[in-house]
N, C-alpha and C positions, 0 to 999 in steps of 0.2 A: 540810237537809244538801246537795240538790242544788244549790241556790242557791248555797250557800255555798263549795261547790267550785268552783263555776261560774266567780266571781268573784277566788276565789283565785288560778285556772288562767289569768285573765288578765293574771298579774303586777303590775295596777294597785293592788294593796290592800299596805298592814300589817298590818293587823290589822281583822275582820270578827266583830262580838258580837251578838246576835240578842235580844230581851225578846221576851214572849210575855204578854200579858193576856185576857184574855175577847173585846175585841170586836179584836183586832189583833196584828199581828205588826211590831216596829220594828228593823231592820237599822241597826246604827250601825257606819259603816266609817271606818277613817283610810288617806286616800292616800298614798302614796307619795311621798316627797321633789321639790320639782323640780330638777334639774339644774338649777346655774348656768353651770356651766364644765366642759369635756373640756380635756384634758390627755393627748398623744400623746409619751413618752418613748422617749428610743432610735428610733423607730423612721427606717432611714434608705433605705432602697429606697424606700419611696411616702411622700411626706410630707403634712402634713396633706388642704394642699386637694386633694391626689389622693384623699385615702382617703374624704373627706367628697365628693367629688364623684358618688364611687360608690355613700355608704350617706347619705340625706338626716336629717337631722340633725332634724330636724321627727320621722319616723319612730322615730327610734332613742334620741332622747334631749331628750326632754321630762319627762320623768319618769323615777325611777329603777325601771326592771322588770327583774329578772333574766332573765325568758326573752329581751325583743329583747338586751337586754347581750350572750345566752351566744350568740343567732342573730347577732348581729353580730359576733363573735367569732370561730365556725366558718366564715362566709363570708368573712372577711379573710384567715381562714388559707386558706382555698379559692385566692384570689387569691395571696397568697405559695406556694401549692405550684403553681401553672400557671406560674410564674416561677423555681421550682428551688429556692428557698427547705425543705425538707424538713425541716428542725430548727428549724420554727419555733414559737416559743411566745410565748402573749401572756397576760397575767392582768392581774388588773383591780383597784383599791381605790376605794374607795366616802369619803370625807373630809364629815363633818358639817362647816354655817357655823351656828353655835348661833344667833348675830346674825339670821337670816331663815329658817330651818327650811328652807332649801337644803341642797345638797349639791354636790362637786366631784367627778368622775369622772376616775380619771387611770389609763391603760392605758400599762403596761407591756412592752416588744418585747423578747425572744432571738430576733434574725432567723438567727443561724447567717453559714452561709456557703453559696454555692449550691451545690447535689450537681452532681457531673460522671459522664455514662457509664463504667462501667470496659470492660464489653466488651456487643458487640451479639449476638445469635444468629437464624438465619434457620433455623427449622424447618419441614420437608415440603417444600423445594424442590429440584423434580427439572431442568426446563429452566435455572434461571437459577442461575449461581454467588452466592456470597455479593459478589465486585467488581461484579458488572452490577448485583445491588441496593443495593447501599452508595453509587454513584454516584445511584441515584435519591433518597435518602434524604437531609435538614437534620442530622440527630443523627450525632456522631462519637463514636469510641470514645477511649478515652482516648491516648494516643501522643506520651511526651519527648521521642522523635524529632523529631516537627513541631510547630515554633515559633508562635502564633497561630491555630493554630486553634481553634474554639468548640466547646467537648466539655461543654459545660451540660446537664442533664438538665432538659427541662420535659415535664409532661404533654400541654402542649395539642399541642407539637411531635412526641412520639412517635404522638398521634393523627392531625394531617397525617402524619408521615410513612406510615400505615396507607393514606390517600388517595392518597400520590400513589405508595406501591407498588402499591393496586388499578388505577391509572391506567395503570399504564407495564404489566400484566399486559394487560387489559382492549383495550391499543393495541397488542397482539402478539398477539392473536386469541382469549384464555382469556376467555372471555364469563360464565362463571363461578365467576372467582377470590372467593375468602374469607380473610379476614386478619384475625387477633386477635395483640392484646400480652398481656404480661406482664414488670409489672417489680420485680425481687430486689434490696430494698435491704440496701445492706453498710453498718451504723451506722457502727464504727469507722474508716471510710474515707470515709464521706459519701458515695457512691459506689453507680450501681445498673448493673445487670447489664438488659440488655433483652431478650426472647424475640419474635421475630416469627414469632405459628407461619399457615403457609402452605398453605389448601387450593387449588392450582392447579385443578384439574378441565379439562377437556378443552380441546383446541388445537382449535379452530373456522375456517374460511377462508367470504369469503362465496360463496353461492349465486348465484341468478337474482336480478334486482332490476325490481320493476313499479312501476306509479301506478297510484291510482284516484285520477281528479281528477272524476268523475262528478257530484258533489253542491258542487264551486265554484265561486260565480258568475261567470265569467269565459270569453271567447271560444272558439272551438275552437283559431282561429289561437294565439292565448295558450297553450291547452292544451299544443301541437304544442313551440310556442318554449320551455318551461321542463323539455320532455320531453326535447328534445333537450340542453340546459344538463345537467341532471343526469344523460344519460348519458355523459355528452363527460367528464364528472366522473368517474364512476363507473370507463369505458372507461381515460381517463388515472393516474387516481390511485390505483384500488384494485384493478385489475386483474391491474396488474404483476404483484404480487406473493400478493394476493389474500386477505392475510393477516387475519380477522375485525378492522376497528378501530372503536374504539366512539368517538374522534373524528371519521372518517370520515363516520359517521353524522350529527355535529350539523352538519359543513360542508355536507351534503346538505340537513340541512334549514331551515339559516340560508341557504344561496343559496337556495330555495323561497320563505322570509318576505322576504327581499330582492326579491324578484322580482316578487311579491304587493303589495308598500308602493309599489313602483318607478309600480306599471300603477293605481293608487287603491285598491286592498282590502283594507280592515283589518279588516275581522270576518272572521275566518277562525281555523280548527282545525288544526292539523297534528299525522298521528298519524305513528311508526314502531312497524308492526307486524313482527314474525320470526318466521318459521318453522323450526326445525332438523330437518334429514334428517343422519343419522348425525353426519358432524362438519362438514357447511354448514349456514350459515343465509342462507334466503333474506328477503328485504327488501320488504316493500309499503309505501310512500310514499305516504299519503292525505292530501288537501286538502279541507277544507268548510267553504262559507259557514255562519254562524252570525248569529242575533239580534242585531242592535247591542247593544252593552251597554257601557258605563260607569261608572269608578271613583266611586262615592256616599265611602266615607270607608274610610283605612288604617290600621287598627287593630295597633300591635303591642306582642305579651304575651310574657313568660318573659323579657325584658333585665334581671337585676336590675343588672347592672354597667355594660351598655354603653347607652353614652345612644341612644336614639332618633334622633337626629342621623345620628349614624354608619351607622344602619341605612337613613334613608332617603335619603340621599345615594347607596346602592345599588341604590333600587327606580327605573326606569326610567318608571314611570308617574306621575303624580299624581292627585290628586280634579279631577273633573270629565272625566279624558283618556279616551278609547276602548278598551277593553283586550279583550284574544283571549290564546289560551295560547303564542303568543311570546311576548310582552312577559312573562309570569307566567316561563315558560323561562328567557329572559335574567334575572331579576329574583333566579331560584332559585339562578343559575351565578354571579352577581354576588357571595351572600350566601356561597353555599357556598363560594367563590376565598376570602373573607377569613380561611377558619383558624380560627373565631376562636367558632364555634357548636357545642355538640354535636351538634346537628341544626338542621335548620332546614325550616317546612314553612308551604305559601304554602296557606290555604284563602277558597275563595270563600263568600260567605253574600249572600242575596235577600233 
């Protein structure tokens, strides 16, 4: 019986009947039809070769299996809802060719029409009005008023916009802003309602700002010359006004990696460590040589959509090149800029 669930569970079978004699046990199974032909109606947002570009066809339809069928299925529809699509439905007929024990698969599209925001809501926010956040924000609310503008509701964009409200918080000194959505779809109207609720947490300005360049390999004179760079930085740019900015921070320590590639040294570390006293944080900027070490091979997993391509045209290293944790930094900021990941996470393996 376990067997034979086994096999079942992998959609590849019809029908599975088991004989049982003395010395043997004979499992006799009939497979599943092959696919001759897919057949994509109606659908008119992504056409064929987009859709097949994204689910390989080898995978999905070689045979008739109702599990990859329904997984192919729920992930299109994934794809039509990150694109506004919310009334989307697809179903599917299955067409015997008696002539060769083939089959035709032909998928059916209700793509709807794309949902539009009806109204945004900005909850827990005490410093910023709803106009200072609505400027930072891609998603509009709906408004006959204004002619042209794009008031489409997609997922992936309500999710940037979560980014670049943490951003614009984060560069006005809230070191630890939290930001969740939620969004109320109105059927009758196609139309969803957005919540941005808002845990600001404390207004932070920065502190004292040191190095420890102690542990990288490089001259004192050197020492001196990138110490003074980054306070002439620090003195000019964030002093003014003093206000905690967490860009602040990467210019600090991309002039560091600049400075370091400038003079020969590429194995190197750079940390930012903070400390907070009531509402400053103070700032240590550490530098350390590290172990040569080099890109052996770039493995990347969880793309079911986005080709590989696209990803590594963002990765700043290649196999064989010298890698330290800027290049991994840049690599990380490249991937996260594109919008386009729920997450994304760069890990090293020996």
């Amino acid at each position: 019986n376990k067997i034979i669930k086994s096999l079942y569970d992998t959609g590849n079978f019809k029908n599975i009947e088991v004989e049982e004699n003395e010395d043997e046990i004979i499992i006799k199974i009939t497979e599943n039809s092959r696919i001759k032909k897919i057949e994509l109606i109606d659908n008119k947002r992504f056409k064929r070769d987009v859709i097949l570009e994204h689910f390989n066809e080898k995978d999905y339809f070689q045979y008739v299996n109702e599990i990859k069928i329904n997984t192919f299925i729920e992930e299109l529809k994934k794809l039509y809802l990150s694109y506004g699509y919310n009334q989307i439905d697809i179903q599917y007929k299955i067409i015997d060719n008696a002539e060769d024990n083939s089959v035709n698969l032909n998928f059916y599209f209700t793509e709807g029409s794309i949902s539009k925001v009806n109204k945004i809501y900005f909850v827990g926010n005490t410093f910023f009005d709803k106009h200072d956040l609505m400027s930072e924000i891609k998603s509009n609310e709906n408004n006959f008023l204004i002619l042209f503008r794009n008031e489409n509701y997609k997922q992936y964009q309500i999710k940037n916009d979560i980014i670049r409200l943490e951003d614009y918080y984060r560069n006005n000194g809230f070191r630890d802003i939290n930001i969740s959505s939620k969004s109320e779809f109105i059927n009758k109207k196609n139309k969803f309602n957005v919540y941005f609720y808002i845990n600001e947490g404390k207004k932070y300005q920065f502190g004292l700002l040191d190095f420890d360049f102690n542990s990288i390999d490089i001259s004192l004179s050197q020492k001196e010359e990138i110490k003074s760079i980054l306070e002439n930085y620090y003195s000019n740019k964030i002093k003014k006004d003093n206000i905690y900015n967490r860009s602040s921070l990467d210019k600090m320590e991309g002039l560091l990696s600049e400075y370091l590639y400038d003079n020969g040294t590429v194995f190197f570390n750079i940390r930012v460590m903070d400390k907070i006293d009531d509402s400053k944080v103070d700032i240590l900027l550490i530098a350390e040589s590290i172990q040569p070490k080099y890109v052996n091979q770039i493995n990347i997993f969880g793309n079911s959509r986005t080709l590989d391509k696209v990803i590594r045209r963002e990765v700043v290293f290649a196999e064989g090149d010298a890698i330290n944790s800027d290049l991994i930094r840049l690599t990380q900021k490249n991937l996260d800029n594109l919008r386009i990941f729920k997450s994304v996470q760069i890990d090293e393996s020996y």
